[in-house]
N, C-alpha and C positions, 0 to 999 in steps of 0.2 A: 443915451445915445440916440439920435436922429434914425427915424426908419431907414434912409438913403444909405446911409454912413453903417448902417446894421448889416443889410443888405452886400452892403462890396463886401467888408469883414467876414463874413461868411463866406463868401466867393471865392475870396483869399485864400483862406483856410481848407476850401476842399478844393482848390487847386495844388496848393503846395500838398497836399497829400496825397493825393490821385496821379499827381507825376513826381518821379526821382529822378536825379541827376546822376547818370551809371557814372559820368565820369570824375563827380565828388564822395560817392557813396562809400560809407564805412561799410555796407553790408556785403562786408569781402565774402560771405559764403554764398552769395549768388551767382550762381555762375555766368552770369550774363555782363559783370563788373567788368569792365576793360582792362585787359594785364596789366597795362602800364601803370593801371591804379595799384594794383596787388602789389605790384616790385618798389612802389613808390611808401607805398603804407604799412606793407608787410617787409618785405625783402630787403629793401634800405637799411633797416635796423641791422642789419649787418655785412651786406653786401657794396652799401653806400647805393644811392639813389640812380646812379647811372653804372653801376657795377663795377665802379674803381677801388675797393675798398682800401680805408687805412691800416688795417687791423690786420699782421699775420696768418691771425686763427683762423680769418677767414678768404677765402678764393678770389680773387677778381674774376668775375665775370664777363668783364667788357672784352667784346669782340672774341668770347668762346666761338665755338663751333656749334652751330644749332645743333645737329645733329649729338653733339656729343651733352648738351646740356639737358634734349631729349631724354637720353639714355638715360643720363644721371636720374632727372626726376621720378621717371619711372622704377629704374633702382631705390631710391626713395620709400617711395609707395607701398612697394612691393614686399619692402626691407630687405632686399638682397644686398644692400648696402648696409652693414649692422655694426660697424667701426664706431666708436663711442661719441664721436662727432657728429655724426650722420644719426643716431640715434636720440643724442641731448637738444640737436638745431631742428633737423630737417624730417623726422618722420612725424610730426606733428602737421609739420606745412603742408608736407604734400597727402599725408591721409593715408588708410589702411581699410581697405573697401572691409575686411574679415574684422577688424577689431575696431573703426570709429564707428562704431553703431551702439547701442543700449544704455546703462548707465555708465557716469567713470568709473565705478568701481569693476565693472565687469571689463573695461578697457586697462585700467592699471593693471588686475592681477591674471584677468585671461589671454591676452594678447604676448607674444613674444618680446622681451626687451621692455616692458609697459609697467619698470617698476617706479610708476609716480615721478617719473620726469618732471620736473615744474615747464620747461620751455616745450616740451613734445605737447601737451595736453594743454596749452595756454593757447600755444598757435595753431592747434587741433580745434577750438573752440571758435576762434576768431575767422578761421578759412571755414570752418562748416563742418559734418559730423562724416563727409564722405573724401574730406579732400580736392586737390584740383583735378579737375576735370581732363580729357586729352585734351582740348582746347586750350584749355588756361594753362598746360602746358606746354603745349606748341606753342601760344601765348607769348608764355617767359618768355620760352627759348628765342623767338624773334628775335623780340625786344632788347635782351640783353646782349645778342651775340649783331646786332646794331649798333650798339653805343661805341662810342669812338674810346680808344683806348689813351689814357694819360698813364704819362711817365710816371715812375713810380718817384717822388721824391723828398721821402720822409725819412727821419732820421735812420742810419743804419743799426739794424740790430745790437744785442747785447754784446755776443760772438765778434761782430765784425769789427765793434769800436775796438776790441784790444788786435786785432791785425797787423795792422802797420799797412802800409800801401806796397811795400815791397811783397809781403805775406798775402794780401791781396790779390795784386797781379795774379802773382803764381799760378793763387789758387783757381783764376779766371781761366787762366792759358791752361791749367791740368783738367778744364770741366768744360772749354772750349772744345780739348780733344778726344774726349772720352763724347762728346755730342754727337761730332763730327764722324769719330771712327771706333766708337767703342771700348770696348777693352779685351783683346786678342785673347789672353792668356787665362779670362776669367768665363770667356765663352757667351760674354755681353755685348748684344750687338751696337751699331750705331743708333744712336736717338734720330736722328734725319728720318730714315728710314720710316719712320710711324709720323713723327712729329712734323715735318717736312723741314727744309735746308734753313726756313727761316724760323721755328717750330712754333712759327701761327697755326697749327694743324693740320689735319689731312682727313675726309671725310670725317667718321666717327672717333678719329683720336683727334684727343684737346690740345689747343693753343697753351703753349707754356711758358711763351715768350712773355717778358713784364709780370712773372707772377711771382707771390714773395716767396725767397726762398725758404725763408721757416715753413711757407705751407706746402712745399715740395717735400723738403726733407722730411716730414712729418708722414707724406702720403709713398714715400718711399720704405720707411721704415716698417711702413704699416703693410704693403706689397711685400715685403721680405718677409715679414712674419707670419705674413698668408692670413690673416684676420680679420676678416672685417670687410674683405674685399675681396672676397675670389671669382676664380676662372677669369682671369683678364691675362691678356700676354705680358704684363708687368711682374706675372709670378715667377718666372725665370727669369726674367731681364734681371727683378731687384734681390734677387736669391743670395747670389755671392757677393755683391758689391756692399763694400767698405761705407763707417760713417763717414771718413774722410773723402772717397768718391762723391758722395749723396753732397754734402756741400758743398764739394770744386760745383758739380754740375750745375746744383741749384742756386748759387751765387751767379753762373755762368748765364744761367736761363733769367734770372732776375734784372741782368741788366742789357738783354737784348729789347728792341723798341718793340 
């Protein structure tokens, strides 16, 4: 090779390595990474990329409630969220200042809930040994509670196909008025009330509107059983109420815009 031609190649070379691109960077544990990279390269995998997701199991994001996505992550973190979902997805992501530190063995068997999760300790290693930062969660929350919200329109559930659209309805009209006015006789109030009239939100409680109903029903079931999720005012709200309640509503919520 020519001295000249030596000379730039080298240049080259300790220039691409003396600068990084934050906002191409795989090295999701820096905390200096732009959110919108993390939600794109981490969080996508199953929130979908702008937080629409297709998948049940998991939440739509788009157009939460900052505030309440806040909440969440740091519930996360913290593991006061310890529901088997929140434990197998998300205490990996978001970190555990007491137990992401030393080896993984001292994380699998000494930490609470830390028994050898494959996705907890995969996405613990990817985000970094401390988890996201208040930033990078304030970060998220931004960003995803920005994203424009699309309709949900993927085929209906397992449950819904055998319905019939009469069965349907019904069910719509009986979870329209249990939103609207609760249920008197069970001492459940109205969903408005927290959720607001359209139940895009209200401060610290979440948007429900457009969310799938299997991952209502799920987060209801899980409220009643007091599990995994306590001290929230959902604890008496979902105490008495029926499976067949939990799906009028959460069919009802699933297809408001």
């Amino acid at each position: 090779m020519k001295p000249l031609l030596l000379v730039i190649a080298v240049v080259a070379m300790a220039t691409s390595v003396g600068c990084v691109n934050l906002k191409r960077s795989r090295d999701l544990g820096n905390p200096n990474i732009a959110p919108e990279v993390t939600a794109v390269q981490v969080c996508s995998n199953c929130h979908g990329v702008d937080g629409n997701s297709k998948s049940p199991n998991f939440p739509r994001l788009a157009g939460q409630k900052k505030d309440y996505l806040v909440t969440q992550l740091l519930n996360f973190q913290s593991h006061a969220r310890s529901d088997q979902a929140a434990r197998d997805y998300m205490w990996g992501v978001a970190g555990f200042s007491g137990c992401n530190s030393g080896s993984y063995w001292d994380r699998v068997f000494k930490c609470p809930g830390g028994q050898g999760r494959s996705l907890d300790s995969f996405w613990g290693g990817v985000i970094g040994a401390h988890g996201l930062t208040k930033d990078q969660i304030d970060g998220l929350a931004d960003y995803f509670s920005q994203q424009p919200v699309i309709k949900h329109s993927g085929l209906p559930d397992f449950q819904e196909m055998f319905m019939g659209r009469a069965k349907r309805e019904q069910s719509l009209a009986a979870g329209k008025a249990i939103y609207e006015n609760g249920i008197a006789e069970k001492k459940i109030p109205a969903c408005h009330v927290c959720h607001g009239p359209d139940a895009h939100g209200l401060a610290a409680f979440p948007r429900t509107a457009s969310q799938h109903s299997a991952y209502i029903e799920k987060q209801l079931a899980i409220f009643k059983s007091n599990v995994g999720r306590p001290h929230t005012p959902m604890e008496q709200v979902a105490r008495d109420i029926s499976k067949k309640e939990m799906r009028d509503v959460a069919l009802y919520l699933e297809s408001l815009p």
